[in-house]
Residue frames as qw, qx, qy, qz and C-alpha x, y, z in Angstrom:
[[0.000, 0.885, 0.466, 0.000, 0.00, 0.00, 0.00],
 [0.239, -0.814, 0.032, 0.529, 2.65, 2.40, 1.05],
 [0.316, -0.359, 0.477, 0.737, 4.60, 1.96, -2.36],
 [0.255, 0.659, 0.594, 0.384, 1.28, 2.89, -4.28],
 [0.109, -0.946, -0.306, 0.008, 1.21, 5.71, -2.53],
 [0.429, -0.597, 0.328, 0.593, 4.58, 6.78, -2.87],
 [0.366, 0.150, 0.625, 0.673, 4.23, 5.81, -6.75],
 [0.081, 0.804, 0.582, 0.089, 1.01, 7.89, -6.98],
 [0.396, -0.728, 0.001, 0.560, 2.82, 10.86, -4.55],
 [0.314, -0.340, 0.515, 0.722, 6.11, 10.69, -7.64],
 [0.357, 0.400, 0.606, 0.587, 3.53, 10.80, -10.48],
 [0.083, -0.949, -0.303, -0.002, 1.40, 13.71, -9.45],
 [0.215, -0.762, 0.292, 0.536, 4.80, 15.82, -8.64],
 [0.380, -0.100, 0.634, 0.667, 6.02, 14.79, -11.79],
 [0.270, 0.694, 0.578, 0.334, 2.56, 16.13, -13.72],
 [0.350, -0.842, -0.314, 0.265, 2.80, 18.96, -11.94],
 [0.455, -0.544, 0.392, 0.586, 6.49, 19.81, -12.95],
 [0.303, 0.202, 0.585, 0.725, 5.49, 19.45, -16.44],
 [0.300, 0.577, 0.627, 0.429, 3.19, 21.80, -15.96],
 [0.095, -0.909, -0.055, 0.402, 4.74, 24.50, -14.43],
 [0.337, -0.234, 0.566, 0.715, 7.50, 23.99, -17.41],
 [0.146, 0.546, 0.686, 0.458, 4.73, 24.08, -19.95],
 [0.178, -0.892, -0.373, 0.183, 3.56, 27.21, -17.80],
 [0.300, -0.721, 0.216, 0.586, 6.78, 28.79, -18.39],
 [0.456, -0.059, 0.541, 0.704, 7.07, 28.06, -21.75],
 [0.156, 0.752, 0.500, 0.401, 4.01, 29.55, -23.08],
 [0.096, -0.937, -0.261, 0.210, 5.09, 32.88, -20.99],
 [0.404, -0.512, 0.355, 0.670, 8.21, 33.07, -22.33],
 [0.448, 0.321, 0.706, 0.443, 7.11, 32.56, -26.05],
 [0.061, 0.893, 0.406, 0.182, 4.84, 35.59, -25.49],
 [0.369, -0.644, 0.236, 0.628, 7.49, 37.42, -24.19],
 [0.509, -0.289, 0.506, 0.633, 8.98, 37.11, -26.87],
 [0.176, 0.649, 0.739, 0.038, 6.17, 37.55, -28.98],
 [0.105, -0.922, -0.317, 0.195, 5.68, 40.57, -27.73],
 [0.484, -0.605, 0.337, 0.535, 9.04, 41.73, -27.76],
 [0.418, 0.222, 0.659, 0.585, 9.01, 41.63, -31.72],
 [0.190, 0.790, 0.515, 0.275, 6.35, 43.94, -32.46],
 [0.414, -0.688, 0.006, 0.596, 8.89, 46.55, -30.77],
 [0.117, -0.346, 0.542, 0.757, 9.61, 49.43, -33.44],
 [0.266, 0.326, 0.769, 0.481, 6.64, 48.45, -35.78],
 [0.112, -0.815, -0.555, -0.126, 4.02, 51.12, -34.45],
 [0.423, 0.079, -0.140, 0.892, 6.02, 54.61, -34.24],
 [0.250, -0.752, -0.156, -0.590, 2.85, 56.76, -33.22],
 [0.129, -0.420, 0.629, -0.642, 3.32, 57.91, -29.49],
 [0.750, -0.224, 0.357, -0.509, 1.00, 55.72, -28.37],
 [0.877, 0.183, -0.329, 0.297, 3.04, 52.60, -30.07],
 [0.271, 0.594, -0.553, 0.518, 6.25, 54.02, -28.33],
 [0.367, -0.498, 0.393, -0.680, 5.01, 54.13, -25.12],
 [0.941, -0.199, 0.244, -0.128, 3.79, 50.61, -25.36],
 [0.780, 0.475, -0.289, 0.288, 7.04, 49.72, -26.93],
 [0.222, -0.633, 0.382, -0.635, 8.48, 51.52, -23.72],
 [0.765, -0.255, 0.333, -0.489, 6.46, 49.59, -21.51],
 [0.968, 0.088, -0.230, 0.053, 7.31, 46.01, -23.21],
 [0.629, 0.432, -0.477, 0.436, 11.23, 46.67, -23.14],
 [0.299, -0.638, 0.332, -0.627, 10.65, 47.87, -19.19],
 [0.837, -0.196, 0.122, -0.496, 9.20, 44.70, -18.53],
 [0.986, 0.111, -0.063, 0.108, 10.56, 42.10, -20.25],
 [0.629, 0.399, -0.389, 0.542, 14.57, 43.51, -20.54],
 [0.727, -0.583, -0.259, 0.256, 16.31, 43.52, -17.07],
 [0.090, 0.985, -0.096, -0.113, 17.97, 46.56, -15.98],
 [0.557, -0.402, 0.596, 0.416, 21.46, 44.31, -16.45],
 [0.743, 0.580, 0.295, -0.154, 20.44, 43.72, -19.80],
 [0.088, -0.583, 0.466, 0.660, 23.18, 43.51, -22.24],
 [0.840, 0.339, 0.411, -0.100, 22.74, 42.40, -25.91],
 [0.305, -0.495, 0.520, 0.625, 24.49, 42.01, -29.23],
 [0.818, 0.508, 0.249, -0.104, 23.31, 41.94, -33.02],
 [0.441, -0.500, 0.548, 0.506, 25.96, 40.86, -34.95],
 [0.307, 0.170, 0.712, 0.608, 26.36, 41.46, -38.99],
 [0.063, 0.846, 0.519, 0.106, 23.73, 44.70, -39.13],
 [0.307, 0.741, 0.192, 0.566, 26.46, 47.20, -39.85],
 [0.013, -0.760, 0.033, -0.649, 26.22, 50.10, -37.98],
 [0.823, -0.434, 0.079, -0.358, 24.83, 48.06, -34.94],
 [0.861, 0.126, -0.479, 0.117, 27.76, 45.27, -35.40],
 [0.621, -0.022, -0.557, 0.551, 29.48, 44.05, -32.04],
 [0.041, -0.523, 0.339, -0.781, 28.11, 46.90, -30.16],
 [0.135, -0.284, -0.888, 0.335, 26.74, 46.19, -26.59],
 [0.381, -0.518, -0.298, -0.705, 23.16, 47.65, -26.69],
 [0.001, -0.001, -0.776, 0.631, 21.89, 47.96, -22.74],
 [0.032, 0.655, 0.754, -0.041, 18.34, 48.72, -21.90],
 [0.177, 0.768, 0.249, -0.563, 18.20, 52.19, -22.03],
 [0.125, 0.223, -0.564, -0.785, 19.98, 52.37, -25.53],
 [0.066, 0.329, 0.935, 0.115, 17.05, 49.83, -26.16],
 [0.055, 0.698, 0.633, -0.330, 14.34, 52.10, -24.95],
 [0.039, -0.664, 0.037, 0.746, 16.16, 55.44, -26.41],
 [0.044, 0.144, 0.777, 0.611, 16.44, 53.67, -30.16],
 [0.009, 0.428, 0.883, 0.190, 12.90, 53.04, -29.70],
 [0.046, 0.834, 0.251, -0.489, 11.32, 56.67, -28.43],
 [0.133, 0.735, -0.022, -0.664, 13.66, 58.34, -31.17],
 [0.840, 0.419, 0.331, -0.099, 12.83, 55.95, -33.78],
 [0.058, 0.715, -0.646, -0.260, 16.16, 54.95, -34.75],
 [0.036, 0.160, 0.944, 0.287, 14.62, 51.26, -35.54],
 [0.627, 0.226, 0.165, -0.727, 11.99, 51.52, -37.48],
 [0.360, -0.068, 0.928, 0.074, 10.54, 47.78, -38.03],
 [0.345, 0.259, -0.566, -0.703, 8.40, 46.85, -40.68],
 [0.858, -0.260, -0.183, -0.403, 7.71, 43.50, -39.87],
 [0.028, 0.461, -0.863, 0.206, 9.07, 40.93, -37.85],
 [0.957, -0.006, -0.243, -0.156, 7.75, 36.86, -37.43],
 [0.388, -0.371, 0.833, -0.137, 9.80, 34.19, -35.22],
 [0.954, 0.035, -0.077, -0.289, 10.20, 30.80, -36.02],
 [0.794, 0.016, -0.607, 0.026, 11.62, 27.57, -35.22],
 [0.100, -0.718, 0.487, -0.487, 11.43, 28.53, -31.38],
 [0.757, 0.025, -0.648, 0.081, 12.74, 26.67, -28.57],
 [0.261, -0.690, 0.394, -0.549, 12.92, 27.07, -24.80],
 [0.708, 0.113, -0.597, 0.358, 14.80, 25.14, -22.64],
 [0.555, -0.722, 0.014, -0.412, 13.92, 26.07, -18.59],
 [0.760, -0.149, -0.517, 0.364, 16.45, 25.29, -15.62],
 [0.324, -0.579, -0.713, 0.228, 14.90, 26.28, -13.15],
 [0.079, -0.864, -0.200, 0.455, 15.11, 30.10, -12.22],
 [0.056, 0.478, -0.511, -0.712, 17.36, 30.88, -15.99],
 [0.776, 0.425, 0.450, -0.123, 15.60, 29.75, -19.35],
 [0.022, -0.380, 0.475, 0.793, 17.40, 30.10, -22.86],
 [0.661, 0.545, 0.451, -0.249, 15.15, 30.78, -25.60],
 [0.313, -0.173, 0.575, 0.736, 16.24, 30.29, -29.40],
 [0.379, 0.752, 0.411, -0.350, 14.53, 31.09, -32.20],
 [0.420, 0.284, 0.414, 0.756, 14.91, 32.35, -35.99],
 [0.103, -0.622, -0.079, 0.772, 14.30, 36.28, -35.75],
 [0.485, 0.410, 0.439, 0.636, 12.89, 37.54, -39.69],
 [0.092, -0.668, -0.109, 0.731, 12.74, 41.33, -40.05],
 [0.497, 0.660, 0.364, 0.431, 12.23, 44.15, -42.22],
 [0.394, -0.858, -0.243, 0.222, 13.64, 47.07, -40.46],
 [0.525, 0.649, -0.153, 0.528, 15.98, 49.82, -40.27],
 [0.466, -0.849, -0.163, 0.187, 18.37, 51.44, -37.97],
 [0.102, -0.589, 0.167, 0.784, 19.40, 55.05, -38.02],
 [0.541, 0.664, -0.048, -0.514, 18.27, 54.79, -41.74],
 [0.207, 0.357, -0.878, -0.241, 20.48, 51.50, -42.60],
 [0.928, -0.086, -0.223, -0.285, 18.51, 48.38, -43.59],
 [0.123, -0.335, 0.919, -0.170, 19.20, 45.89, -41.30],
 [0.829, 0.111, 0.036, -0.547, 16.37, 43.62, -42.65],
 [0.448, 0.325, -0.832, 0.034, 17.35, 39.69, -42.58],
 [0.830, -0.377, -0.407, -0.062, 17.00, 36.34, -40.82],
 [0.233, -0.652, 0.510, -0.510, 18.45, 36.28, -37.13],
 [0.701, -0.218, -0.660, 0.159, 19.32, 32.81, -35.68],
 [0.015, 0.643, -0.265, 0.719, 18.83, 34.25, -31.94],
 [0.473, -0.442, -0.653, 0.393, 19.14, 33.31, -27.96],
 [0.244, -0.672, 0.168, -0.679, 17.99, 35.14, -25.35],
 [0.525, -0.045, -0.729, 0.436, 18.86, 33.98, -21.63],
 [0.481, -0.647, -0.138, -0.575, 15.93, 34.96, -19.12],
 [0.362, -0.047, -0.726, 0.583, 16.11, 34.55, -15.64],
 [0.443, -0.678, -0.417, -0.412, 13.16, 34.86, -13.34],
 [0.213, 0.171, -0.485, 0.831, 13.92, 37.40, -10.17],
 [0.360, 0.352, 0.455, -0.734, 10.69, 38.50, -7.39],
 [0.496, 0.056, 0.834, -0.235, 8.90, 36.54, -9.43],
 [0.629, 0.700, 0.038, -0.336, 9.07, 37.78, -12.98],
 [0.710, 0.011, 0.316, 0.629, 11.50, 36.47, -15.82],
 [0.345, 0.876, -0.262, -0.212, 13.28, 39.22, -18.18],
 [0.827, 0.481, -0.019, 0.290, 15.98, 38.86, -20.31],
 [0.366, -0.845, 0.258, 0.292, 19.46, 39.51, -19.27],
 [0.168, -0.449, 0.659, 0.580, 21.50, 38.74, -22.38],
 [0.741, 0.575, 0.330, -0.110, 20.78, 38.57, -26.11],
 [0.239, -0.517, 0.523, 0.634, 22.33, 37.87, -29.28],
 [0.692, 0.571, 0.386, -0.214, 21.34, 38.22, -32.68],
 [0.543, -0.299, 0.615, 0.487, 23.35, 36.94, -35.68],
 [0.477, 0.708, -0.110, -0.509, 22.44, 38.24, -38.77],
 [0.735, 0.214, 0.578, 0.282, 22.53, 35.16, -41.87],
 [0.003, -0.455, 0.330, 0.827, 24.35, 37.07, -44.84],
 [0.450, 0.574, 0.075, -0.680, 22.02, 37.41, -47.70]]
């Protein structure tokens, strides 16, 4: 009796665990989601929610990198360059779409991959192209953000 109830005990914790991972993946996806449509809506009222996303989701450590886009190559972008690009529409996006993502959860850091497509510019250079990209979240007082990113620009 006791080692049904011990096997019962280990399956329930084990549903459970998949579904706080399945809980985390669908919030990170929207993150991320979300986090694209940054730059596409330049009226003040886009900015401001564009504002608001990058507050949320990018941690004030935040560093990132986009690598092969020129102007942008190898610099370290923080959050406020993030937020300042985006008030004085120095990327302006066009469109942008994810695909083939992945997220990968252990325990309080996740890394999410993902193909990044764009149409976009910044400072007035196209940087339109695919992006094979990670971000590395980490979940602090009880939110995740992003604390490092890197996009890789696929030459043409």
């Amino acid at each position: 009796m006791k080692q049904l109830f011990v096997l019962c005990l280990l399956a329930a914790i084990s549903q459970l665990a998949f579904g706080q991972a399945k809980s985390v993946e669908a919030t990170l996806t929207q993150m991320e989601r979300d986090l694209i449509q940054t730059g596409i809506d330049s009226s003040p009222a886009g900015i401001e929610k564009d504002v608001k996303i990058l507050e949320r989701i990018d941690a004030d450590d935040y560093v990132g990198d986009y690598v092969g886009t020129g102007g942008v190559d190898g610099d370290i972008v923080t959050k406020a360059r993030n937020i300042a690009d985006i008030k004085s529409k120095a990327i302006v996006v066009q469109s942008a779409s994810l695909s083939d993502m992945k997220v990968r959860v252990f325990g309080d850091t996740a890394v999410v991959t993902y193909v990044l497509t764009q149409k976009a510019k910044y400072k007035g250079q196209d940087i339109s192209g695919k992006y094979p990209s990670m971000d590395v979240f980490v979940k602090r007082n009880g939110q995740w953000q992003i604390v490092a990113n890197l996009n890789a620009r696929l030459p043409n």
